[in-house]
TORRO-820025 format. One record per residue (C-alpha): x, y, z; residue number from 1; residue in one letter. Coordinates in Angstrom, 3 decimals. Example, Ala and Ser with C-alpha at 12.3 -4.5 7.8 and 13.67 -1.06 7.14 Angstrom:
REM residues 2
+----------+----------+----------+------+-------+
:        x :        y :        z : logu : kolfi :
+----------+----------+----------+------+-------+
:   12.300 :   -4.500 :    7.800 :    1 :     A :
:   13.670 :   -1.060 :    7.140 :    2 :     S :
+----------+----------+----------+------+-------+
REM end
This chain:
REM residues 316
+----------+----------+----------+------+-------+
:        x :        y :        z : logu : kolfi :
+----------+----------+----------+------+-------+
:    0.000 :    0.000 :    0.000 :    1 :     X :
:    0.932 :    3.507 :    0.534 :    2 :     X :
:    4.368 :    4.081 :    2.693 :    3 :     X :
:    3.301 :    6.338 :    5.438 :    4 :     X :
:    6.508 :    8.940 :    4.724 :    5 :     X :
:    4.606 :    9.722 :    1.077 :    6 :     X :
:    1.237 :    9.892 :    2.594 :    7 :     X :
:    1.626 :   13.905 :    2.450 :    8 :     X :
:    2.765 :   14.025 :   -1.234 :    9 :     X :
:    0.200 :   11.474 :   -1.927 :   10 :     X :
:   -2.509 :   14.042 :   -0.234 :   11 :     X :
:   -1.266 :   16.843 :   -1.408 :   12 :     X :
:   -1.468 :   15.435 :   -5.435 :   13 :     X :
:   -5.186 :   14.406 :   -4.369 :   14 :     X :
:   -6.320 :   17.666 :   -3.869 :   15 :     X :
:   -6.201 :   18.393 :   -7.404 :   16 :     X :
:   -7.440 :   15.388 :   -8.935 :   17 :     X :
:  -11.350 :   14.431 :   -9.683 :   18 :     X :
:  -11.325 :   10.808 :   -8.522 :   19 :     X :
:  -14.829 :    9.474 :   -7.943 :   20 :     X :
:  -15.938 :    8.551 :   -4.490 :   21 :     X :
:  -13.834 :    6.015 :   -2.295 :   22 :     X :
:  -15.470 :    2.567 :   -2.774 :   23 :     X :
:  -16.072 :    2.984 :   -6.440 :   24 :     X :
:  -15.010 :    0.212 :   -9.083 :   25 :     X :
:  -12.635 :    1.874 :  -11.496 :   26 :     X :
:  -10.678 :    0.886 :  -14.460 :   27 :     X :
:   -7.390 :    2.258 :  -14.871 :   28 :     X :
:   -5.727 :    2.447 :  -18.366 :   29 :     X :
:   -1.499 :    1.552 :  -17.033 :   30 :     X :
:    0.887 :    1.395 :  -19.572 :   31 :     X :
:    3.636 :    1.760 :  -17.408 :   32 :     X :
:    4.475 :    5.417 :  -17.777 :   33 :     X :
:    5.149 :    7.480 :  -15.107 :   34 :     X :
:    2.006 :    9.353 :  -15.569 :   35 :     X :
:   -0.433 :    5.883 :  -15.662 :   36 :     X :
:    1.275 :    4.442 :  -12.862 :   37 :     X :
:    0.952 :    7.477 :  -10.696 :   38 :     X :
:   -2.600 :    7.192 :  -11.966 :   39 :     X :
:   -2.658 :    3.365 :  -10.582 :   40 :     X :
:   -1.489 :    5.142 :   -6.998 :   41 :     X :
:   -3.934 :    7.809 :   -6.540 :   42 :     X :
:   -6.481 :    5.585 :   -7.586 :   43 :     X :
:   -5.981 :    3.314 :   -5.109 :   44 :     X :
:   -4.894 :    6.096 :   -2.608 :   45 :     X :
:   -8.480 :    7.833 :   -3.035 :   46 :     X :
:  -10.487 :    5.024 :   -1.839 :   47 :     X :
:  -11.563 :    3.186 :   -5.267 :   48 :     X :
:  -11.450 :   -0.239 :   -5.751 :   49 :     X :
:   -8.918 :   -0.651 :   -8.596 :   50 :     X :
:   -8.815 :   -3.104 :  -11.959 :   51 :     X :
:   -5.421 :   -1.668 :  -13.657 :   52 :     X :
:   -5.223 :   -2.681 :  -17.761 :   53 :     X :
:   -2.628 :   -2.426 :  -19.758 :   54 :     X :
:   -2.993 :   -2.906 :  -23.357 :   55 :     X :
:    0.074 :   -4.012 :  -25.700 :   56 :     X :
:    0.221 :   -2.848 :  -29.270 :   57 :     X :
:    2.885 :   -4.893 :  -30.102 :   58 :     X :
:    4.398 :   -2.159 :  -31.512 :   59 :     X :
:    8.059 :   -3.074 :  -30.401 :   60 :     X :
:   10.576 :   -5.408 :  -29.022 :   61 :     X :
:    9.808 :   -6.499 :  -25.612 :   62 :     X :
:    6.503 :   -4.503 :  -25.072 :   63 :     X :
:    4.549 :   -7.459 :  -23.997 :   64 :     X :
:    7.448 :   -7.503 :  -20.703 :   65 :     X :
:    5.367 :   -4.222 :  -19.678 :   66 :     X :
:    2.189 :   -5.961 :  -19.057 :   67 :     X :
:    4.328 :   -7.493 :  -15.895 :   68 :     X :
:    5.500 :   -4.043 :  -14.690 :   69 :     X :
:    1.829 :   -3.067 :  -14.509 :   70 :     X :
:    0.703 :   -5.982 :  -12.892 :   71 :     X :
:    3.693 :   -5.850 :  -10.247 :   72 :     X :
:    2.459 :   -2.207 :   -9.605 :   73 :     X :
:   -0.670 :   -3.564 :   -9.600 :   74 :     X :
:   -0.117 :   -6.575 :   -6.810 :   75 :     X :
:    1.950 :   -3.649 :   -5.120 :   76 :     X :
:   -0.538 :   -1.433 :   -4.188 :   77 :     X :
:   -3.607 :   -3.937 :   -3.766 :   78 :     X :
:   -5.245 :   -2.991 :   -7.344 :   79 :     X :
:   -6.865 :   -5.898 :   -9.637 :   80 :     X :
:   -4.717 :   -6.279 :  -13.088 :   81 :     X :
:   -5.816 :   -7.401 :  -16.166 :   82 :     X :
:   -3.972 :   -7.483 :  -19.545 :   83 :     X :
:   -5.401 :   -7.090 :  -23.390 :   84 :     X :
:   -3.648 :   -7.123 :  -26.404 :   85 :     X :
:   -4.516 :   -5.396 :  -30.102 :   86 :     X :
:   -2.864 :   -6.025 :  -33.218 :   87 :     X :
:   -2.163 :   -2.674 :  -35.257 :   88 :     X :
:   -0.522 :   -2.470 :  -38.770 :   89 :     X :
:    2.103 :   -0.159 :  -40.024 :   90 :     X :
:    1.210 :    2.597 :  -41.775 :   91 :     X :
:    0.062 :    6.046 :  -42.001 :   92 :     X :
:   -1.833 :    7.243 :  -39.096 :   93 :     X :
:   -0.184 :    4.788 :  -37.027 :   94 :     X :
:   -0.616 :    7.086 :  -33.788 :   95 :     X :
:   -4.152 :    7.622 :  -34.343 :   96 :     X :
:   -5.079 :    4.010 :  -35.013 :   97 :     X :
:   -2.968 :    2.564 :  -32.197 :   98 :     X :
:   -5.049 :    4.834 :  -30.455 :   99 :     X :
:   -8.401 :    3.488 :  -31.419 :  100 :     X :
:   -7.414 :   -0.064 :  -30.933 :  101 :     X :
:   -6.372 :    1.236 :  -27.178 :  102 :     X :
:   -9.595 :    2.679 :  -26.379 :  103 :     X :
:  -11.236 :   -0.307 :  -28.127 :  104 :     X :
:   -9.637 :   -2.764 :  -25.539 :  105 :     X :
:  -10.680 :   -1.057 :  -22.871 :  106 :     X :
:  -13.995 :   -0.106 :  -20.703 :  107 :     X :
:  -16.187 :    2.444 :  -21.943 :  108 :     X :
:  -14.984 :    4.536 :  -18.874 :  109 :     X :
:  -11.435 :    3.578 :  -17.780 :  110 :     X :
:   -9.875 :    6.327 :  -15.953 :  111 :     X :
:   -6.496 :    7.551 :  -18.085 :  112 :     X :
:   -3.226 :    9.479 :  -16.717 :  113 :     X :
:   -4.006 :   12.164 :  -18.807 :  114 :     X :
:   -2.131 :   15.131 :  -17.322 :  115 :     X :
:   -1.992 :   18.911 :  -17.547 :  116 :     X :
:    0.931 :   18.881 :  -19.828 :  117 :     X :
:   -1.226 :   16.504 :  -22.193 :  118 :     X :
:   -3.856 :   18.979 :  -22.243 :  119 :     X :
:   -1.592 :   21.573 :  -23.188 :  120 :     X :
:   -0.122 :   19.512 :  -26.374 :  121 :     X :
:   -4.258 :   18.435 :  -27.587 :  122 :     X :
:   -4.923 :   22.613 :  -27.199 :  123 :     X :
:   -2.121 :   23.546 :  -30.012 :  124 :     X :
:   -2.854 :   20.138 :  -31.812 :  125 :     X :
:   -6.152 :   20.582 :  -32.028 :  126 :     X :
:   -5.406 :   24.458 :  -32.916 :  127 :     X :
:   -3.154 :   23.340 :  -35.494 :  128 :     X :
:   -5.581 :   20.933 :  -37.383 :  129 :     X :
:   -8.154 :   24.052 :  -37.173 :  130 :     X :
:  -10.880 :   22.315 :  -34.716 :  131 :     X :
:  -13.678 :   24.731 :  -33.025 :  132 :     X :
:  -14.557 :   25.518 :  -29.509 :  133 :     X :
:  -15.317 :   21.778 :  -28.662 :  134 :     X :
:  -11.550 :   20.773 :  -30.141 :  135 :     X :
:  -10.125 :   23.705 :  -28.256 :  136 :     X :
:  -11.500 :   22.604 :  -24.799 :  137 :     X :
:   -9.836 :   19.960 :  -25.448 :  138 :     X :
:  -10.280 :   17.205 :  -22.398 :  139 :     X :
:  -11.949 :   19.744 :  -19.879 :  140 :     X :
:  -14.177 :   18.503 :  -16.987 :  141 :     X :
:  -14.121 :   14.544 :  -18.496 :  142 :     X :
:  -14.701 :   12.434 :  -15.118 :  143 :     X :
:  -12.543 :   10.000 :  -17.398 :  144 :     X :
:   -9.125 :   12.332 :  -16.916 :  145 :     X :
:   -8.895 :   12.412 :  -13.118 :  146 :     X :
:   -5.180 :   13.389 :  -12.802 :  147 :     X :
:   -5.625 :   16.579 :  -15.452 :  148 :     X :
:   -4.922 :   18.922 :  -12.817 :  149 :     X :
:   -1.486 :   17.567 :  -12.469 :  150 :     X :
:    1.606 :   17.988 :  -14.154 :  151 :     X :
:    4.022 :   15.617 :  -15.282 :  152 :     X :
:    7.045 :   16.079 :  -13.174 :  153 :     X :
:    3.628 :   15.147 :  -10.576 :  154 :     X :
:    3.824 :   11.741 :  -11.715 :  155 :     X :
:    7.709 :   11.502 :  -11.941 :  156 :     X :
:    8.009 :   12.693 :   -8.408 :  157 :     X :
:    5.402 :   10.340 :   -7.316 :  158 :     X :
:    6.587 :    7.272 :   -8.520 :  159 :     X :
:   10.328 :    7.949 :   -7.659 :  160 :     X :
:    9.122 :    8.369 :   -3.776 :  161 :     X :
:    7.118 :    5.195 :   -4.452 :  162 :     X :
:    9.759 :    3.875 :   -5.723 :  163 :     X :
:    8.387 :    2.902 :   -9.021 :  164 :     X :
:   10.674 :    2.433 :  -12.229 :  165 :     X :
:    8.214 :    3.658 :  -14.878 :  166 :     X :
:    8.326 :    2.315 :  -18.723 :  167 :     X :
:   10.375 :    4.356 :  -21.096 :  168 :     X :
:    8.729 :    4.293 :  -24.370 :  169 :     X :
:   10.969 :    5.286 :  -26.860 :  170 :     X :
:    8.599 :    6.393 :  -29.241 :  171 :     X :
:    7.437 :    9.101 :  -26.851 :  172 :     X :
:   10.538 :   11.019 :  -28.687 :  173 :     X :
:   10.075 :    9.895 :  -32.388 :  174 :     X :
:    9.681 :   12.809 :  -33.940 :  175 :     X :
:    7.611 :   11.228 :  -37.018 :  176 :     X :
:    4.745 :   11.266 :  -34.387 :  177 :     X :
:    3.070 :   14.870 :  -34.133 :  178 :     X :
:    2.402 :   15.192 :  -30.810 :  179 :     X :
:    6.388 :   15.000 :  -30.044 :  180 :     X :
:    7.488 :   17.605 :  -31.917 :  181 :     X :
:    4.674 :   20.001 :  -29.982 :  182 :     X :
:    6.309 :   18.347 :  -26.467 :  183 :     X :
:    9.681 :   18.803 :  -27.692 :  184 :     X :
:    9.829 :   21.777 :  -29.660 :  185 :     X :
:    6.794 :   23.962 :  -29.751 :  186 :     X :
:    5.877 :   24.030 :  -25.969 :  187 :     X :
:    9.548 :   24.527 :  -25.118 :  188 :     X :
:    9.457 :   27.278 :  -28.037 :  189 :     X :
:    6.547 :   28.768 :  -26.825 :  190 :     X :
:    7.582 :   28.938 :  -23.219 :  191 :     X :
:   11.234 :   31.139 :  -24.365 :  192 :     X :
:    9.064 :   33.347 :  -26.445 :  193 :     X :
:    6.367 :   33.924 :  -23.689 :  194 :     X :
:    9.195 :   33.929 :  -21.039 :  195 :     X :
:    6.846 :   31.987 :  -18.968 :  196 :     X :
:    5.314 :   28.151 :  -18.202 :  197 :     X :
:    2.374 :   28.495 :  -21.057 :  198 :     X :
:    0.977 :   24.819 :  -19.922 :  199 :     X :
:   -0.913 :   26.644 :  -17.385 :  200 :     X :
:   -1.874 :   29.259 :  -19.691 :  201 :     X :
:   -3.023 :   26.714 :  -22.358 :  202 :     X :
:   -5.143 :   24.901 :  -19.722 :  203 :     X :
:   -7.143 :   27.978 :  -18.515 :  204 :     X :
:   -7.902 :   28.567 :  -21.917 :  205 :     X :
:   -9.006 :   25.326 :  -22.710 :  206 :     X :
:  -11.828 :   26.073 :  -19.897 :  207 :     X :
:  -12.579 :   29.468 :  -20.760 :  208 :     X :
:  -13.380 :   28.032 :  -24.070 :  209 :     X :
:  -15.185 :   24.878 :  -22.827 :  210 :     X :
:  -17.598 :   27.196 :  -20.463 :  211 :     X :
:  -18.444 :   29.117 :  -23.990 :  212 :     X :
:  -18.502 :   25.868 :  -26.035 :  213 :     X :
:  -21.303 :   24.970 :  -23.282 :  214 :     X :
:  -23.024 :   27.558 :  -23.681 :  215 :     X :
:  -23.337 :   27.574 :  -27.250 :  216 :     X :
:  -24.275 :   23.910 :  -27.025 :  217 :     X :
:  -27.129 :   24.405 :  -24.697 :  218 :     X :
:  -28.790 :   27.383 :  -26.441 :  219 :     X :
:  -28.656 :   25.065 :  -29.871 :  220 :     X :
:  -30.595 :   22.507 :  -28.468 :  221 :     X :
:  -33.273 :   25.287 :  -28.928 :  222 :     X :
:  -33.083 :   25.309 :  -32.512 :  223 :     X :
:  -34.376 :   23.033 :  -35.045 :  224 :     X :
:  -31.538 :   21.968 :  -37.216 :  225 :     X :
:  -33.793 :   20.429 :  -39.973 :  226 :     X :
:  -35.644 :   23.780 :  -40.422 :  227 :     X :
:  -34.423 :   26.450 :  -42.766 :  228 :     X :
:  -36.057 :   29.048 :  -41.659 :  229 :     X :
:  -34.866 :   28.373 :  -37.857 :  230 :     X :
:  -30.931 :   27.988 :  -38.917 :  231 :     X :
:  -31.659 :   31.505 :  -40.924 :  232 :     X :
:  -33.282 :   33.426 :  -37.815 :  233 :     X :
:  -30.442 :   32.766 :  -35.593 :  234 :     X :
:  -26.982 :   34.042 :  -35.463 :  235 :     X :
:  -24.414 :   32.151 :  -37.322 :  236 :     X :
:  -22.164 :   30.864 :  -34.293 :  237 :     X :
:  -25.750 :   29.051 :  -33.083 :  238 :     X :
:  -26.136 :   27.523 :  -36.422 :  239 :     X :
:  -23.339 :   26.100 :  -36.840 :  240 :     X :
:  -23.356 :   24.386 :  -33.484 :  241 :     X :
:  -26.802 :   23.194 :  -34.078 :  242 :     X :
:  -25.914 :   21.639 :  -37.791 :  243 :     X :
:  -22.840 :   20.297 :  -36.394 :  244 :     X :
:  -25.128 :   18.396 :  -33.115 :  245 :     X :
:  -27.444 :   17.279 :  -35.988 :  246 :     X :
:  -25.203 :   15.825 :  -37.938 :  247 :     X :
:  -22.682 :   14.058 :  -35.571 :  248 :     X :
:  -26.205 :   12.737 :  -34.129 :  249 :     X :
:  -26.864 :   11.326 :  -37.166 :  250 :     X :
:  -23.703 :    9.845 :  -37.578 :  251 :     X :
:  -21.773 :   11.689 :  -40.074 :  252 :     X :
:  -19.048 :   12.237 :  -37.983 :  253 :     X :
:  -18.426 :    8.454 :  -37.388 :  254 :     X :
:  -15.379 :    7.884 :  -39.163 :  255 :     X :
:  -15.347 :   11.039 :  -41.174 :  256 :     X :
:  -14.596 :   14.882 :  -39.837 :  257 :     X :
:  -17.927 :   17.373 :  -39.543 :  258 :     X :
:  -15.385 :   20.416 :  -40.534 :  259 :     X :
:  -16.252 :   24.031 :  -41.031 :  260 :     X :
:  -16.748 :   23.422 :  -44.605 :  261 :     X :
:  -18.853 :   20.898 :  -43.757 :  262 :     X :
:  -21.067 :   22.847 :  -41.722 :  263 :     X :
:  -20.595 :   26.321 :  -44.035 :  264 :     X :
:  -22.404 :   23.849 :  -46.999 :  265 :     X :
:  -25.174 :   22.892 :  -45.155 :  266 :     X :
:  -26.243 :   26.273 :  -43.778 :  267 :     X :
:  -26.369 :   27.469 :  -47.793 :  268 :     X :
:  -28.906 :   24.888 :  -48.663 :  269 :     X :
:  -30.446 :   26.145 :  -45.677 :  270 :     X :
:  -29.915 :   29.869 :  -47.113 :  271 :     X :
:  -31.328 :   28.429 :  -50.693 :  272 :     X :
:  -28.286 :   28.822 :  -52.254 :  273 :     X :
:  -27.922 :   25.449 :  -52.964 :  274 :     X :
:  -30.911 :   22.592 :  -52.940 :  275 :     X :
:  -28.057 :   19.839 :  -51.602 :  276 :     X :
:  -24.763 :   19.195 :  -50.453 :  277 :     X :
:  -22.251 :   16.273 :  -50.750 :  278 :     X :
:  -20.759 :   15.551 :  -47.115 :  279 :     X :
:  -17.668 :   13.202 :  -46.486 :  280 :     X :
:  -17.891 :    9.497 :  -46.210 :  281 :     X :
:  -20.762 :    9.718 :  -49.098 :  282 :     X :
:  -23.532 :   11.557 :  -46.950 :  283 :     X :
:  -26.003 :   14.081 :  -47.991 :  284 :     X :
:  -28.116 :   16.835 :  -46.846 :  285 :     X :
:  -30.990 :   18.205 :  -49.106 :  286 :     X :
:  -33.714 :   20.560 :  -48.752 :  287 :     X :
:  -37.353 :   20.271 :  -49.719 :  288 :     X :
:  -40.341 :   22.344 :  -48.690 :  289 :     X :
:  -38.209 :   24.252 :  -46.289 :  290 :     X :
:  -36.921 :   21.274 :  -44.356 :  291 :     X :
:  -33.528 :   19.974 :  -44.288 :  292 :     X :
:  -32.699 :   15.189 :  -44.667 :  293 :     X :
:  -29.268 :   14.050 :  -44.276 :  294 :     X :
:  -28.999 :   10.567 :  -46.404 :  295 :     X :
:  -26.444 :    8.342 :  -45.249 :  296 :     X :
:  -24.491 :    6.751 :  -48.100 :  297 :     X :
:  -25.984 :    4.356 :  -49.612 :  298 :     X :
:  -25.211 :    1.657 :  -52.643 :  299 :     X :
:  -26.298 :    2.415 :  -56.377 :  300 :     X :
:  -27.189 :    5.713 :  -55.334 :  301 :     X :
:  -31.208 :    5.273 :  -53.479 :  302 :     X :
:  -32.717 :    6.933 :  -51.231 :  303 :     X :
:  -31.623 :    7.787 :  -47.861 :  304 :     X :
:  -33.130 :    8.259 :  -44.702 :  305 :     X :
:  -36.209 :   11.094 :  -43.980 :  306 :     X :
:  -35.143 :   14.518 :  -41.677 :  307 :     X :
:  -33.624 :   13.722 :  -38.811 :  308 :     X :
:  -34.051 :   15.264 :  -35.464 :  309 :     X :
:  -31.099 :   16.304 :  -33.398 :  310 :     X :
:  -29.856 :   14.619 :  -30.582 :  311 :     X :
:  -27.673 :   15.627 :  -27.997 :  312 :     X :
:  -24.084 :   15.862 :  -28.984 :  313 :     X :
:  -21.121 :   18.183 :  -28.413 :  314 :     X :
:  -19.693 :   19.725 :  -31.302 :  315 :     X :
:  -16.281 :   19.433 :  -32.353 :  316 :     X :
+----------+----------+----------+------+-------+
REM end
């Protein structure tokens, strides 16, 4: 369990994470980083009755030895353990899909070690790839990201009192992958030119902009995406919230990206410039009589489905 000489460091890191109640079946995500494993600890710390799962990629030599550095930890600190493992190709997106398979493997809500410092790298990636408010917010108030508060030395600290030897993944500095060249070279950048830390300043934007993306969320459930006459009434901004709900609702953005684009073409057949639009993935959003259908795609060109309704969904 917890040596009593790190019970105040343990404490202290508490205080800023969101851990659900003490008694409360969690699943922890551990690949044997510093930042997982001090994810494991807290966990367990807080009260919660602990499964830890670690998912191997097979992705490199000796990555299936990790599994048993989890499940030490695990045994360690009185936590459940339970291994999974994905197969992933080579090939572009690699990142990405590895990361899909991960999430795949596990529980719909497995707690990750997502940490400040992570937040601050999906802010600028997500700025970089041009996302909206929702993309900008980036992982703000998910109950799944109980360590965000944190920062990474956090984690390193914690698990060298713990004495913990934490995995070193060598492709955390491969800079082929994206997110490594914003850790190692545009936060670091960033900080000289702002002559400050800007992870903290990243992060407070990130809420700023996920109290507004609320906001705007909230006041489009109000309006009826599938009428023309509503999206035209209402300021821009709202519309293209609401279009973007409706359609990731109705499943466009399953595989495929609901851009700006995107959006911009449906809210001109709603504006009767156009009587249809061609969306990614082979969807399709028409107008007739004043109301607005997206068609999934469908073979030898028939007819989709009727309007349909918006459900609740954040938009990206």
């Amino acid at each position: 369990m917890i040596p009593a000489r790190v019970r105040p460091l343990v404490d202290e890191l508490l205080a800023g994470c969101t851990f659900p109640p003490a008694g409360t079946s969690v699943s922890c995500a551990v690949s044997g980083g510093a930042d997982s494993l001090a994810l494991l600890v807290l966990a367990v710390a807080a009260g919660c009755d602990v499964t830890a799962v670690h998912v191997d990629h097979g992705l490199r030599p000796g990555s299936a030895q990790e599994a048993q550095v989890v499940a030490a930890a695990a045994e360690r600190f009185g936590a459940g353990f339970r291994a999974a493992t994905v197969s992933v190709a080579a090939g572009p997106n690699l990142e990405a899909r590895a990361r899909e398979a991960r999430y795949a493997a596990l529980p719909a809500d497995a707690l990750t070690g997502h940490t400040a410092d992570d937040q601050a790298e999906t802010v600028l990636l997500h700025l970089l790839r041009g996302a909206g408010l929702s993309g900008l917010s980036a992982m703000v108030d998910d109950p799944r990201r109980p360590i965000l508060g944190l920062r990474r030395t956090d984690t390193e600290r914690l698990c060298a009192e713990v004495d913990l030897d934490p995995v070193r993944d060598p492709s955390n500095l491969d800079p082929a992958f994206r997110r490594n060249r914003v850790r190692h070279e545009l936060l670091p950048l960033a900080a000289e030119i702002a002559d400050r830390d800007v992870v903290p300043v990243l992060n407070r934007q990130a809420r700023l902009l996920a109290e507004v993306d609320d906001l705007l969320t909230s006041l489009a459930a109000e309006v009826d995406p599938t009428s023309a006459a509503a999206l035209r009434e209402v300021p821009v901004a709202l519309a293209r919230v609401a279009v973007r709900r409706w359609l990731l609702a109705a499943g466009v953005g399953r595989g495929y990206v609901v851009d700006a684009a995107a959006v911009d073409r449906v809210l001109a057949v709603a504006r009767g410039e156009v009587v249809a639009t061609e969306l990614a993935g082979g969807w399709r959003v028409a107008r007739s009589a004043g109301v607005l259908a997206v068609s999934p795609p469908s073979v030898g060109g028939g007819a989709g489905h009727g309007p349909t309704r918006c459900k609740d969904a954040r938009h990206g």
